[in-house]
Every structure is written in C-alpha cells, then in structure tokens.
C-alpha positions as CSV (number, residue, x, y, z in Angstrom):
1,X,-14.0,96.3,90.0
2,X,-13.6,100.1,90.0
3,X,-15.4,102.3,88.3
4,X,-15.2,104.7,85.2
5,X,-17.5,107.4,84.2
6,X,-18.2,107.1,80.2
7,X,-20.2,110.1,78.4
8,X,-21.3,108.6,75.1
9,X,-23.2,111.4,72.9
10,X,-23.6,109.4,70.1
11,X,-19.9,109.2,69.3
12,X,-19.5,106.3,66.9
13,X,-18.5,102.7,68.0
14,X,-18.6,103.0,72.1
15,X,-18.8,99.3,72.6
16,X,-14.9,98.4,71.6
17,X,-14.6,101.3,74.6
18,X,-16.4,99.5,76.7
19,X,-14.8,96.4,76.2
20,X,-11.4,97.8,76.3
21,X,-11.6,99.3,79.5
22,X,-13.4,96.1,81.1
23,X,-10.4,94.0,79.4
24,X,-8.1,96.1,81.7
25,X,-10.1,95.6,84.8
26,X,-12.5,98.4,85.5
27,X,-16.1,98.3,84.6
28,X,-18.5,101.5,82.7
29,X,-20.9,103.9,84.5
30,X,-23.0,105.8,81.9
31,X,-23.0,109.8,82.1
32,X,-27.3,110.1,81.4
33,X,-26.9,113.5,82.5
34,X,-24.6,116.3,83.5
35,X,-25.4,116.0,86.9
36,X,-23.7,112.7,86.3
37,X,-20.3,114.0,85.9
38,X,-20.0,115.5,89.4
39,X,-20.3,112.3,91.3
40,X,-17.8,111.2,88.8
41,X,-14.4,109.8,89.7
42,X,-12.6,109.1,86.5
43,X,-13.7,110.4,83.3
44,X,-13.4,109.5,80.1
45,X,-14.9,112.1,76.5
46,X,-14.8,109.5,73.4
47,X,-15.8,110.6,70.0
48,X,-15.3,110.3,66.1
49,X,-17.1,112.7,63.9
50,X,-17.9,116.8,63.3
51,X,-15.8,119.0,65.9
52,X,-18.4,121.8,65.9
53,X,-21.3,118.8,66.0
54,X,-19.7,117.4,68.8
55,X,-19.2,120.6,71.0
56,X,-22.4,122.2,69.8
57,X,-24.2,119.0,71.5
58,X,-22.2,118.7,74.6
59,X,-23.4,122.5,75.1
60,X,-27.2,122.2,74.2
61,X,-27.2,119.3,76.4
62,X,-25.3,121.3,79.3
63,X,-22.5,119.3,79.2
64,X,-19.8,121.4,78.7
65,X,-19.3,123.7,82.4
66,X,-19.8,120.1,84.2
67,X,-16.8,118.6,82.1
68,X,-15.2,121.6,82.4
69,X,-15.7,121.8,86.2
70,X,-14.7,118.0,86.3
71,X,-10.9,118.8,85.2
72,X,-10.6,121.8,87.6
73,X,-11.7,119.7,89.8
74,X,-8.2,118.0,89.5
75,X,-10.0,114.6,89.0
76,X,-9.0,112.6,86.4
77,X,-10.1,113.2,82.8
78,X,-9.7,111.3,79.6
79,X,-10.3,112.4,76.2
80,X,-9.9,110.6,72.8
81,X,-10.2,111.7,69.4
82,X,-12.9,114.2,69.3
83,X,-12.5,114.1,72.8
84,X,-9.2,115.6,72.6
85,X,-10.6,118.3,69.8
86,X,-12.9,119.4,72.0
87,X,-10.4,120.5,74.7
88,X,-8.8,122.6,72.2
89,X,-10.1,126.3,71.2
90,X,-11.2,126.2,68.2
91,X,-11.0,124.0,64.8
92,X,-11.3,125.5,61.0
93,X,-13.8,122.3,60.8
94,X,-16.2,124.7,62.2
95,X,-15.3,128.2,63.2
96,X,-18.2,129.3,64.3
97,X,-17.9,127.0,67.4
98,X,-15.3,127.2,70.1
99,X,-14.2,124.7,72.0
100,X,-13.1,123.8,75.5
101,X,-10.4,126.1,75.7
102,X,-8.2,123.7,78.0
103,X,-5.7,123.3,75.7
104,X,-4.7,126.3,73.9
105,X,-4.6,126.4,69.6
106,X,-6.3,125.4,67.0
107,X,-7.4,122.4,64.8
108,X,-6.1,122.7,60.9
109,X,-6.6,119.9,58.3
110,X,-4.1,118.0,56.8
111,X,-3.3,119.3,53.3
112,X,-4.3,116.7,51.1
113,X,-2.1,118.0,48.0
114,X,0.8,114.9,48.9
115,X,-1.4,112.8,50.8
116,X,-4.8,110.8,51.5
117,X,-7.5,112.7,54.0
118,X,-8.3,111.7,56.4
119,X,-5.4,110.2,57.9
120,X,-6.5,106.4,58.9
121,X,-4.4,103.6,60.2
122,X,-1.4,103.2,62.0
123,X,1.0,106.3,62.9
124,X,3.2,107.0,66.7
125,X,2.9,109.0,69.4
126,X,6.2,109.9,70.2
127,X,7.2,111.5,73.5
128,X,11.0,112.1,72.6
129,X,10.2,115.9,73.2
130,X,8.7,115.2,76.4
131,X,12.0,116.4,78.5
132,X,10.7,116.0,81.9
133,X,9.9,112.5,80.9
134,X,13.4,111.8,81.2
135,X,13.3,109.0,78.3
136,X,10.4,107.1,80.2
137,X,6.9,106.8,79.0
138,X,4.0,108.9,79.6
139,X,0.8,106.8,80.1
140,X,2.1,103.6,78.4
141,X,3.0,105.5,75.4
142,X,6.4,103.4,74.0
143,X,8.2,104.8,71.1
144,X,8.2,102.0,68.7
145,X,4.2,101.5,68.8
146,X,1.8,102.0,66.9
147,X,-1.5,103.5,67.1
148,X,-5.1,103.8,65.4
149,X,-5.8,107.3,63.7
150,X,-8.9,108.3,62.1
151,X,-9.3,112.3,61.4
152,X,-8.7,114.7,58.8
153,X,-8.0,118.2,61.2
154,X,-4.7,118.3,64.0
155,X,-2.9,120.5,65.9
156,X,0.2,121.2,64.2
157,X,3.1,120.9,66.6
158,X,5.1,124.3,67.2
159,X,8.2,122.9,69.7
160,X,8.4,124.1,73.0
161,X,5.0,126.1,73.0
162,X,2.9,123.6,74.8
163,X,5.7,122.3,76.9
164,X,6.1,126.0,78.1
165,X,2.7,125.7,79.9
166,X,3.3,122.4,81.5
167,X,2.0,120.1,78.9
168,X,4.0,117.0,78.0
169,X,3.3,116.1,73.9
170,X,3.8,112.9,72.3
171,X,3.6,113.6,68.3
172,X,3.3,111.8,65.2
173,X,4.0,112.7,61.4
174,X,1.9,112.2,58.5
175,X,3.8,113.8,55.2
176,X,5.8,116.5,55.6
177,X,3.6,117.6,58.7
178,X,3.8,116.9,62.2
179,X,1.3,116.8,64.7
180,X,0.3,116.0,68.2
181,X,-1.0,112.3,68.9
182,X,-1.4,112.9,72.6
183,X,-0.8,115.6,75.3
184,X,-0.9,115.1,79.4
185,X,-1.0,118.0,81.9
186,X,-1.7,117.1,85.7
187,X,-4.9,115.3,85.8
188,X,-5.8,115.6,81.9
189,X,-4.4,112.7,79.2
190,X,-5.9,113.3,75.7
191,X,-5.6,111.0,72.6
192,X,-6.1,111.8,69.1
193,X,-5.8,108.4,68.4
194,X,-7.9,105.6,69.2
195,X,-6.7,103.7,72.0
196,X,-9.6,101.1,71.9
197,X,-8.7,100.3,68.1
198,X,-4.7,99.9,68.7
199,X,-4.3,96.3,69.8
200,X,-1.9,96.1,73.0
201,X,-0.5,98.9,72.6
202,X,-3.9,100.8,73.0
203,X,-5.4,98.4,75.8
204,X,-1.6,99.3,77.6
205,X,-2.5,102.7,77.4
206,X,-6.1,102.9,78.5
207,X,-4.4,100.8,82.1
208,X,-2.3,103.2,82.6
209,X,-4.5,105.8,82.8
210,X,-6.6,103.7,85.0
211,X,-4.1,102.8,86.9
212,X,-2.8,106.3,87.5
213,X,0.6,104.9,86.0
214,X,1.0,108.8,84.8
215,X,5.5,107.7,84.3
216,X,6.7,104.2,84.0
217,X,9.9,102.3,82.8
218,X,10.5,101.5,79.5
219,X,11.2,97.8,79.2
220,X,14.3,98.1,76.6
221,X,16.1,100.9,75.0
222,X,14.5,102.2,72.4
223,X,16.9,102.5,69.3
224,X,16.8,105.5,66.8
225,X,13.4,105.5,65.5
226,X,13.1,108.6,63.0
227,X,12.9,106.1,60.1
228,X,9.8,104.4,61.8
229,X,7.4,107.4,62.3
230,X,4.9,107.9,59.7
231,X,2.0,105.7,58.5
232,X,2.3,102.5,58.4
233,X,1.3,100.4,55.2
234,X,-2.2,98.6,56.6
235,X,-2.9,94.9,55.6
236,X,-6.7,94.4,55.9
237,X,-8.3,90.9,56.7
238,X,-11.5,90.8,54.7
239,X,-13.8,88.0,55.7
240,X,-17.1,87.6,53.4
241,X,-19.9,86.1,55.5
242,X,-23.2,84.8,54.0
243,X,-25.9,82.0,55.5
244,X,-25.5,78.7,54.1
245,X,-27.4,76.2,53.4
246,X,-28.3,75.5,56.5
247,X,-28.7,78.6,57.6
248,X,-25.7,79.0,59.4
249,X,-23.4,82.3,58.9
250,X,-20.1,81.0,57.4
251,X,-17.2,82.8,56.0
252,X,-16.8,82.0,52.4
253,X,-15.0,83.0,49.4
254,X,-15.1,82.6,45.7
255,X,-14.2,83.2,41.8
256,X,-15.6,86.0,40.8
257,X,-18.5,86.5,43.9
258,X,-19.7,82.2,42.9
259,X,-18.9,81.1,46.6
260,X,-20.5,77.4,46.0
261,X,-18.6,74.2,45.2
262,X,-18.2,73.6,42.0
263,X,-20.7,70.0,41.0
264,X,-18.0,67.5,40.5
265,X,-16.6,68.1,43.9
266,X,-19.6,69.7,46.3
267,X,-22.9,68.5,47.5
268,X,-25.7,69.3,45.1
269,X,-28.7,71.0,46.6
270,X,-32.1,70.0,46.3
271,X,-33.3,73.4,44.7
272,X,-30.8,72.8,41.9
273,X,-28.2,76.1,42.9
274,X,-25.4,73.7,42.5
275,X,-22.9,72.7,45.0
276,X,-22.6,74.0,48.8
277,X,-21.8,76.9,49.6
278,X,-18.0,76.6,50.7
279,X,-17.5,76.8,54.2
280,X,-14.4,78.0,55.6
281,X,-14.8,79.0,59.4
282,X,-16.4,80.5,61.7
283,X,-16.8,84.5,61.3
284,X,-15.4,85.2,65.1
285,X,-13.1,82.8,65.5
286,X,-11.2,83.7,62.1
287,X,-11.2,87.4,62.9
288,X,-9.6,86.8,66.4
289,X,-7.2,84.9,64.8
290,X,-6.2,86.8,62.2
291,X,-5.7,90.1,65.1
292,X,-3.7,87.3,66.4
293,X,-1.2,87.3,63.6
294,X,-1.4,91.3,63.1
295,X,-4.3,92.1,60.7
296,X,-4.8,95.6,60.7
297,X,-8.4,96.3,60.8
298,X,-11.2,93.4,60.2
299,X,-13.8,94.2,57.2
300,X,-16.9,91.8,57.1
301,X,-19.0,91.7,54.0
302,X,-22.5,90.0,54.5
303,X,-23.2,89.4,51.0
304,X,-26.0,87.8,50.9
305,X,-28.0,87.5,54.3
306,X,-31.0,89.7,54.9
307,X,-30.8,92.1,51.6
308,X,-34.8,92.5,52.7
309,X,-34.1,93.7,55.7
310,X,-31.1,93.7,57.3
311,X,-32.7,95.3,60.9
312,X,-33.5,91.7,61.1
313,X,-29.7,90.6,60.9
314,X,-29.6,89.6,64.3
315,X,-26.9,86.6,63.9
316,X,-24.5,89.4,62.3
317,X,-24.9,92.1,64.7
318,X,-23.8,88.9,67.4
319,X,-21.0,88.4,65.3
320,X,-20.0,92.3,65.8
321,X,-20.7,92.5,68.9
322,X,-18.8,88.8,70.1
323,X,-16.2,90.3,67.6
324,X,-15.3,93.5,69.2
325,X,-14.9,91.7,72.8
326,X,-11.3,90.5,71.7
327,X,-10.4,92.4,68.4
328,X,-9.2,95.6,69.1
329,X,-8.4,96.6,65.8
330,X,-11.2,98.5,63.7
331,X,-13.9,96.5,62.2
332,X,-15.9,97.0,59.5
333,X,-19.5,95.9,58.3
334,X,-20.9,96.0,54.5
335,X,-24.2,94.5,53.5
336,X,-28.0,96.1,53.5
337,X,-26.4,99.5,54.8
338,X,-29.7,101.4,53.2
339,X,-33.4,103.0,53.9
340,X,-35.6,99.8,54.5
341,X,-38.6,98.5,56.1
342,X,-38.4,96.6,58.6
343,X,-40.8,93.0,59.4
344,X,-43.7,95.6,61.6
345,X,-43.5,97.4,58.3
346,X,-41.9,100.8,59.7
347,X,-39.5,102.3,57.4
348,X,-36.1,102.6,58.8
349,X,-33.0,104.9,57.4
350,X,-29.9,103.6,56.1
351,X,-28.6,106.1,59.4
352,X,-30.3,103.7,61.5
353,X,-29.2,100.9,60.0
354,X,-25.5,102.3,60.3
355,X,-26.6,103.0,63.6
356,X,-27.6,99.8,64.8
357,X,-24.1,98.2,63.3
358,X,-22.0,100.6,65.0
359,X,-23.4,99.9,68.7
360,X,-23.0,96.8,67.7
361,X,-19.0,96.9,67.6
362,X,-18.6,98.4,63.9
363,X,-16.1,101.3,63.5
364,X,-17.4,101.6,59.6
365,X,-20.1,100.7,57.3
366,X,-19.6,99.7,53.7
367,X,-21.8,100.8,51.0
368,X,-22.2,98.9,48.1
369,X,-24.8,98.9,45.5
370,X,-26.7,102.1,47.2
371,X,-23.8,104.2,46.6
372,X,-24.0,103.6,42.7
373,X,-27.5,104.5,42.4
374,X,-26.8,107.5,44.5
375,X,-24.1,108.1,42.4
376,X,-25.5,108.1,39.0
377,X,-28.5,110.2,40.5
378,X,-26.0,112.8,41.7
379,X,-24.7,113.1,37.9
380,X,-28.3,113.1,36.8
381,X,-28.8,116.5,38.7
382,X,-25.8,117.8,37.7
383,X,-23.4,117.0,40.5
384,X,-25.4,118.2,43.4
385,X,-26.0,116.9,46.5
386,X,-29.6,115.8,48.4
387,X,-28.6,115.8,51.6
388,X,-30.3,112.4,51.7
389,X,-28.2,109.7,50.9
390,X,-26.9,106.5,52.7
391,X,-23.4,108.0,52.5
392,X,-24.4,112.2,53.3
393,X,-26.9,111.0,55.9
394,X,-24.4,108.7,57.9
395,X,-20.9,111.1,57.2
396,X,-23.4,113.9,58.7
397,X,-23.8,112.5,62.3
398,X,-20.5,110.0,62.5
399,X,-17.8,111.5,60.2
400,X,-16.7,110.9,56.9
401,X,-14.0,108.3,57.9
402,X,-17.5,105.9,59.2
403,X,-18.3,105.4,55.3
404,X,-16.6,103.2,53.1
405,X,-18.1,102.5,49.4
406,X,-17.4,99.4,48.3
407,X,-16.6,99.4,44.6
408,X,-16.8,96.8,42.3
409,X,-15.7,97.2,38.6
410,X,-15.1,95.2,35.4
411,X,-12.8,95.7,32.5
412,X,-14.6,96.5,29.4
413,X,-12.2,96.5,26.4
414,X,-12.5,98.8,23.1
415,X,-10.3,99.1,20.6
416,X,-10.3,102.9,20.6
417,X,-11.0,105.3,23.6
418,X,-13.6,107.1,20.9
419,X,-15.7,104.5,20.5
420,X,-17.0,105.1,24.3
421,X,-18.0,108.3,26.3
422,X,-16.2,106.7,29.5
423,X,-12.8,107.3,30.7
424,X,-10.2,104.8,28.8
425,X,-6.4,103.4,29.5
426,X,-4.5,101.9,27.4
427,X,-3.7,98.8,29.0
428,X,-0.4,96.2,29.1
429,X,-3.1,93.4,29.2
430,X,-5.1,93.7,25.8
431,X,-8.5,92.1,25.6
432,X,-9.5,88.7,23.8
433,X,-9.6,91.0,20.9
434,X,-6.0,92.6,21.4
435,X,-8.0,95.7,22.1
436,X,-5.7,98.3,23.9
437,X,-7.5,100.1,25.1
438,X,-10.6,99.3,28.2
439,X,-12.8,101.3,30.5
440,X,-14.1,100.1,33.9
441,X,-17.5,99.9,34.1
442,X,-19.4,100.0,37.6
443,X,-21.8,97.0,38.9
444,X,-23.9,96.2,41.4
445,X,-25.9,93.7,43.1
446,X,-22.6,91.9,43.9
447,X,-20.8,92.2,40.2
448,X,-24.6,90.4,38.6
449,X,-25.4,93.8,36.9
450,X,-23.5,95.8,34.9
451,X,-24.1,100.0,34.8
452,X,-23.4,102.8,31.8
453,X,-21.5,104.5,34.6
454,X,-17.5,103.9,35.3
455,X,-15.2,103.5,37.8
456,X,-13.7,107.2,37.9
457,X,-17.5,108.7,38.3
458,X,-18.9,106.8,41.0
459,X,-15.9,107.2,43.0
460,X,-15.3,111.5,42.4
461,X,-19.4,111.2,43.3
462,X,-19.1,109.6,46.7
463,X,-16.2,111.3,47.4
464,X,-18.1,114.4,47.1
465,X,-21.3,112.9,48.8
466,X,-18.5,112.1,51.8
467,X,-17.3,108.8,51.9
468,X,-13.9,108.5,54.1
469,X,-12.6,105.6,51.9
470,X,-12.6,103.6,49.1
471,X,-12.9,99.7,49.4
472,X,-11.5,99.2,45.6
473,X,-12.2,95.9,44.7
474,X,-12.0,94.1,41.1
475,X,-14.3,91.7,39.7
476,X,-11.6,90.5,36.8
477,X,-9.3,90.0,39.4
478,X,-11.3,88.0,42.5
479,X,-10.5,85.1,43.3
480,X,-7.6,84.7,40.7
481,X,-4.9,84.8,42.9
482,X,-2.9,86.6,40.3
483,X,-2.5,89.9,42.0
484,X,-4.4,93.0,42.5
485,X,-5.1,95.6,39.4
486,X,-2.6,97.8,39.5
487,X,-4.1,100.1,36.3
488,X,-7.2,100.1,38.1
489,X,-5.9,101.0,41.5
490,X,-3.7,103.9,39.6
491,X,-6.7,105.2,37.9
492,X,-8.8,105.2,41.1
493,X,-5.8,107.3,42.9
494,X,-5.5,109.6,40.2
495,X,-9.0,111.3,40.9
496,X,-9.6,111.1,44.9
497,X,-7.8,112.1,48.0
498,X,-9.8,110.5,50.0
499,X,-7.7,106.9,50.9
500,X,-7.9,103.6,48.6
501,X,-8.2,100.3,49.8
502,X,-6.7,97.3,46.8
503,X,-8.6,94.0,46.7
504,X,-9.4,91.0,44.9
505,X,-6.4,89.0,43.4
506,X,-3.7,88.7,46.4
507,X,-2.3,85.3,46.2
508,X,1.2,85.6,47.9
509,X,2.9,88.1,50.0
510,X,4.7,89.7,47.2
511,X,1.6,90.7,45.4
512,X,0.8,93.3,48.6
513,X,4.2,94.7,48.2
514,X,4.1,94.8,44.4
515,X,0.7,96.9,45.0
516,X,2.0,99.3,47.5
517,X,5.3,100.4,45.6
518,X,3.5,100.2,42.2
519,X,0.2,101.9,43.0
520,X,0.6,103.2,46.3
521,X,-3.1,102.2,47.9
522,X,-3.3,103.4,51.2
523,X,-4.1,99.4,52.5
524,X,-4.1,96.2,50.7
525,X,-6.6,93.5,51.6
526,X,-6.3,90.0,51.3
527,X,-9.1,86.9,51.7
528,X,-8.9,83.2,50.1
529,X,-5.0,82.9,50.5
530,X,-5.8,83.9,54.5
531,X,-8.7,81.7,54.8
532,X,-7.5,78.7,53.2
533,X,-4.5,78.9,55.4
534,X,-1.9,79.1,52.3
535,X,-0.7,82.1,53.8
536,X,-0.6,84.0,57.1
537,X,-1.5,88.0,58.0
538,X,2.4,87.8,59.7
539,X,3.8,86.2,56.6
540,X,2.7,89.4,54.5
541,X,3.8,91.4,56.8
542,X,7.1,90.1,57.2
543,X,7.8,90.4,53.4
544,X,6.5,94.0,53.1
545,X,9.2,94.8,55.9
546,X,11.7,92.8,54.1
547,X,10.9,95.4,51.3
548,X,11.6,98.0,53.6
549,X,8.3,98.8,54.1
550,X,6.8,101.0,57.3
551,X,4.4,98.0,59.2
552,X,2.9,97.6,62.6
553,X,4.0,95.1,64.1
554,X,2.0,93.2,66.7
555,X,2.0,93.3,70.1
556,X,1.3,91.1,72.7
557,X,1.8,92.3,76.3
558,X,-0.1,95.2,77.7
C-alpha cells in the first residue's frame, strides 16, 4: 500500500489517525526526525493542544524549515487542527510565538459571552465561497456534512481576502461568528477540524487527499443549507464498563451507581455482595454499534476496575485501542485518571496515565473523584492554582478540550436557603419534607461519599484549573428513567462557559429534546434506555430533528 509520512509530537490521540488513513488504503511512516521529512512523499501535521506549545516544539526540535521546505517543495502537505494553526502567523493563544507564516492572519478566540469555549462537536465546512470550485467539492468536503471541532481560537473569515491569494476556504459558523474550517492552495489542504473523529464524512476526506482527488462531483444537488450550518446538538453514547464476577470487562448499568441484580432475580455470590453484576454486552461491540446508528462521540467509564492502579488496566486500554479501529467518532475514557504507583512500585502521574489512554485511542480523559479533592484544595488556598493537578497537568501538554470532570451531585433539601452556606434554588420538586428550597452537594467515590462542597464550586474550580467540559451527571436522577435535571443542568450553565454535558435520567427520546430547549446543555447522553435496546441512538435523533433541532446525521459511504 502507499505510503504517508506522519509527524506525531505528542499531539493527543494519533492512533484514530493512524487507523483512519489505513481504513482508506495507505499505511503510516513515522517522521523520528527532521531529516525524515525530506524523503517524504505525502505529509501529514496532526495536533490538538497549545498553538505556541506546539510551534515552539516543532522549532526546538528543528522541525519547522524542513516542513516548511516540504510545502515549497510542492509535495503534498496535510495539516489538521493545530496542524492548520501552525501554518498561520500568529495566534493571541500565545503572542510571543509566530507561526508558519504559510497562511497569512491570525488566530482569535471565540468570544465566549453567547456561547460555550471551546467549540466541540459537530459544525460544516462549507465551500459555497469557493468560486473556482464551480459548485463541486474540494477534497471530499460536501455541503450538508458534518465535521468534528475541538478548539477555542479561529481565523475569522474576512470574504474575498484569502481567495485573493489563491486560497480556496470552506467555513463554518459558531454564534454570530464565522470562521474557516478548511483552506486548500496548490499542494497544501488544512483542517481545523478533525477529520479522523468525523465518521464518513471525515474518512471521505482524508482519501481524497490521498488520492490527490483535489475537485470531484457532488453526488446530488445540494439544497439551501444556511439553516443547517452551526453546531449541531451532540447525543453521547455513554457505556459504563466494570470487571464482573468473573473477571470479564462487561458494560453495565444501574440505579443509582448499584449495577448488580437485585436477589430475587440474579445469582447470589459467594462473598455475599448480592446478585451479579448485570451484564449487558460487550464494551466494543456496543460502541461500534451505537457509531452505527449515529452516536456522536463514545464516553467509557471504568468504574470500578483497577482504582489501585489503573497502569495495570491492560484489558481497557485493548478495549480503546480495538475501539478506535472502527469508531471514528471521539472517544472518551474516565476511571483511575490520577498520580499512582504502579505494581514495580514507581510512582506514575495522572499525565502519564492520561498519556497512556490517549495512545491508546482516547480523545479525552474524565476526571472524577480527583477533581473534587483538587477542587476543594483550590478553595482551601484561596482560589489559586498548583500547577500540579490531574486536570492543570494534563490541559498543559494536550489542551483543555482533553479533560472532562465528571461530576456527580445529589439534591440536599432545606427548608430555607439560610440555613446552609451553599448555593440554594428553590425548586418545583419539594423534598419529603415539602422543603423548597435544596442545594447540590458534591460526591465522590462513585456517589458513596458525600462532601461540604456543592455543585456550583467544584465546577467554577475546574473550570479555572482547565477542564474543557463538564460531564454533568445526577445521582437523584440515574437510572430513573424520568428525565435529566433540568434545575441542575440550568444552575451548572449559569456559572461556566466552558460546555455541559446532561446525564442520568434519559428514558425516551423526548427527554433529550426536553433537555436541550429547556436547559440548553451543549450534549445530552444517554445509557440503560441504549443498552437495553428500548431505544435506539437514530431514534433520538430523529425526534430531536422532528423538533427542529440542528443534528448530524450519519453517514455511510466514503
């Protein structure tokens, strides 16, 4: 098979790359050097993460002139993400590094006043003012797909002044801003979305660059599609996985975090924990099939395997890694992301932990427990950072939009906000009291232990720590199939701008559409109703766009 050049500088998940481009026929040749690049056919610049980290490496490491020789070379070049950043000249991420200078302009971030930041999920890449295209599409790019975004800075698009210099622009629009998602000039093609992490569409894209396909035919006419850019509501498949009694890695799910049978209807075990843990597949096979019927993104939770040391969780990481060879949607891994020890006793960091899960095929790690202690330490010294937590440490070296804290709260009900110091509403649900009034208190260790710390302060502490999103789940709420928390998730959105995740309580398709035009998460995830096959990922979908509601909508042929 033929051959492409891939320079990986510690740039996130590179395996779904990898698999990507050997789904579409061509096999990976590492860049170890920068001597590397010259014998270098195709080449492609992948990244997630810090624009001035990223170009400041690529230059102590010599990188830069070869990559830069490379494209005058008139060979072809690929960029993604970062990789497209990095062309540009400079980015107010970091002023006081330049970049490439292939691209002329400037990186800004989104304003977050409107709007979640970063921008993840689901957005265009519109070529409609690509003129010389003449209607066809540039690189696979088709005007009613959808593709994988992950960044809070862009290059605002200014019409015509890219196109004036030979560049042809496909944009996308996220609030009142537009932006470019993709720009091709001669022998260059830059991304700043994530072509491995956009289902068909994306694995279209990466073969036609490939192929050399620079123009092709669109297969149909495309209709008018100005009320289909923007973000698209996300539905998230979340799959708990835990050992059972047998040792085997199962996906499970529960009432309230108890994922065993109850006694009068499961197998009692000998050592008196009640019945079996409840089985309901197999980790991979359920996430392929649920990127089958258009999940989103994939989350798995280990919830219970290897809290010693989860260096040792070698089953899971083959679960990523088997995963990410036919999911091509972003996947993400919570459980044991902290500083341990590992069996030889040698203390590893919760970075190389996060590490290990992200070569392994993980786009994110979730944080769960750590995060509160870090939390209520960073109150402790007055709302100042370490520098040394799970979530600073990994956000450092991979980006904010790699951490997720997974946040798991309980209602606690008073019958007047002054009899507690936390933050109150006044609910529509009273307590077994009629209380009016409740507070939602923080837990960890999977909901067992209850903290003097609420809901609104662990997540205005990560945020600041830099955690890229908030997994919001609800311990009242799991497993009760009566819908999500909508006072919760309007509390939580009230204090962050960082994007909010809803969970626990989907039953039906209507409760995701109830939760996105009542609270307005950012994505909505769903679990038992998907597992016990009452319900499919398409089903929600199709009732969210029965609502009139912005979805992707999934894509078979490349």
């Amino acid at each position: 098979m033929p051959t492409v050049h891939l320079l990986d500088y510690v740039a996130g998940n590179i395996r779904s790359l990898v698999n990507a481009i050997e789904k579409v026929g061509y096999t990976v040749e590492w860049v170890k050097s920068p001597e590397d690049i010259s014998k270098a056919d195709t080449l492609i610049l992948p990244g997630v993460g810090h624009f001035g980290y990223c170009c400041s490496q690529l230059a102590k490491s010599g990188y830069t002139e070869a990559i830069c020789n490379h494209i005058r070379s008139g060979k072809p070049f690929m960029g993604i993400c970062v990789g497209l950043q990095a062309l540009l000249e400079s980015s107010e991420e970091d002023s006081a590094v330049k970049g490439f200078g292939v691209i002329p302009g400037s990186l800004t971030r989104f304003d977050d006043s409107d709007k979640s930041v970063p921008h993840i999920g689901w957005n265009s890449a519109n070529t409609s003012y690509a003129k010389s295209l003449g209607g066809k599409s540039l690189y696979g790019l088709r005007p009613d797909s959808k593709y994988y975004y992950v960044h809070s800075y862009a290059v605002p698009y200014r019409a015509g002044e890219l196109e004036k210099l030979g560049w042809d622009v496909a944009t996308a629009r996220y609030g009142d801003q537009e932006f470019i998602g993709a720009v091709a000039k001669d022998n260059v093609f830059a991304t700043q979305f994530h072509p491995e992490k956009s289902g068909a569409a994306g694995l279209r894209v990466i073969k036609a660059f490939l192929d050399s396909r620079r123009v092709s035919d669109l297969p149909y006419t495309p209709d008018s599609l100005l009320s289909q850019e923007g973000l698209t509501r996300r539905i998230i498949a979340c799959l708990d996985v835990r050992t059972n009694d047998s040792g085997d890695l199962v996906v499970t799910k529960g009432d309230q975090y108890d994922v065993r049978e109850k006694s009068s209807s499961g197998t009692e075990t000998t050592d008196g924990k009640g019945g079996a843990v409840r089985n309901l597949g197999k980790p991979v096979e359920m996430a392929k099939k649920y990127y089958s019927e258009g999940a989103d993104e994939v989350t798995f939770l280990n919830i219970t395997s290897f809290r010693n040391c989860p260096v040792a969780d070698l089953p899971m990481l083959e679960i990523l890694r088997k995963t990410s060879e036919t999911v091509f949607v972003p996947l993400t891994i919570g459980g044991g992301i902290r500083d341990t020890v590992d069996p030889d006793g040698k203390k590893v960091s919760a970075l190389d932990v996060a590490t290990l899960y992200f070569k392994s095929g993980a786009d994110k790690v979730s944080i769960g427990s750590d995060a509160v202690t870090a939390a209520e330490e960073y109150f402790a010294r007055g709302k100042k950072l370490d520098g040394t937590t799970a979530i600073e440490t990994i956000s450092s070296a991979y980006g904010n939009q790699a951490v997720v804290v997974s946040v798991d709260p309980r209602r606690v009900y008073v019958a007047d906000p002054s009899s507690t110091s936390h933050h109150t509403i006044k609910t529509a649900f009273p307590g077994p009291n009629g209380e009016e009034y409740c507070w939602y208190q923080t837990t960890i260790k999977g909901g067992r232990e209850g903290r003097d710390f609420d809901v609104r302060q662990l997540v205005t502490a990560v945020e600041a720590m830099g955690c890229g999103e908030i997994l919001l789940n609800c311990i009242d709420r799991d497993g009760s199939n009566k819908g999500f928390d909508l006072e919760l998730i309007r509390d939580v959105k009230a204090v962050v701008k960082i994007p909010v995740v809803a969970s626990s309580g989907a039953g039906v398709p209507e409760h995701f559409g109830e939760v996105f035009e009542a609270a307005n998460p950012d994505a909505a995830l769903g679990a038992g109703m998907f597992h016990r096959g009452e319900y499919t990922v398409k089903q929600v979908k199709e009732h969210l766009y029965s609502k009139g509601l912005r979805i992707r909508k999934f894509e078979e042929d490349i």
